[in-house]
N, C-alpha and C positions, 0 to 999 in steps of 0.2 A: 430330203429333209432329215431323214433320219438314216444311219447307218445298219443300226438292228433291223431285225423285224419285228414286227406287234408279238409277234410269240417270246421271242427274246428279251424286249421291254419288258412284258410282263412277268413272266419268269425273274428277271432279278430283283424286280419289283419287290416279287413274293418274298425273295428271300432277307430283302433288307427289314421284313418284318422282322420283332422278337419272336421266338419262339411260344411262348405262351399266347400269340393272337387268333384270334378268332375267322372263324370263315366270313361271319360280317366285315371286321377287319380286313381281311383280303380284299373283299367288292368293295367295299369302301376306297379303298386305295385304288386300285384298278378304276374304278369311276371317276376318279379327282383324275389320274393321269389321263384320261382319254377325253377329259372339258379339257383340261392343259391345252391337250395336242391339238386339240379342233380348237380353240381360241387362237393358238399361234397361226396353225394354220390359214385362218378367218385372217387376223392381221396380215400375215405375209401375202394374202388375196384383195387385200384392200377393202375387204368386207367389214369397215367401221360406223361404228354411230357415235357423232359425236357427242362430250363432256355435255352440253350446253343441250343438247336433243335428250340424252336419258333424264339428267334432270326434268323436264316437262315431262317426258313420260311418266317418272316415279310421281309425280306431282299431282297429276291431273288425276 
């Protein structure tokens, strides 16, 4: 899937921060790319729910 390792994603991660960001900042980032990877990942597994199914979920 990936060529990096999870150390190496994250590591450049950090550094495409600005300098003035915060250590929240960092986990924050770090956590959005690791739903990313497990979403993609979930699709490329065929682990979908479909458009017409979450609707009735968010609904009910």
């Amino acid at each position: 899937m990936h060529s990096h390792s999870g150390k190496q994603r994250a590591l450049e991660a950090l550094q495409k921060l600005p300098d003035d960001a915060t250590l929240e900042d960092a986990i924050e980032r770090l956590c959005f790319l690791a739903k990313v990877e497990e979403g993609l990942r979930q699709s490329e597994a065929g682990e979908l729910v479909p458009h017409e199914e979450m609707k009735k979920q968010f609904l009910a």
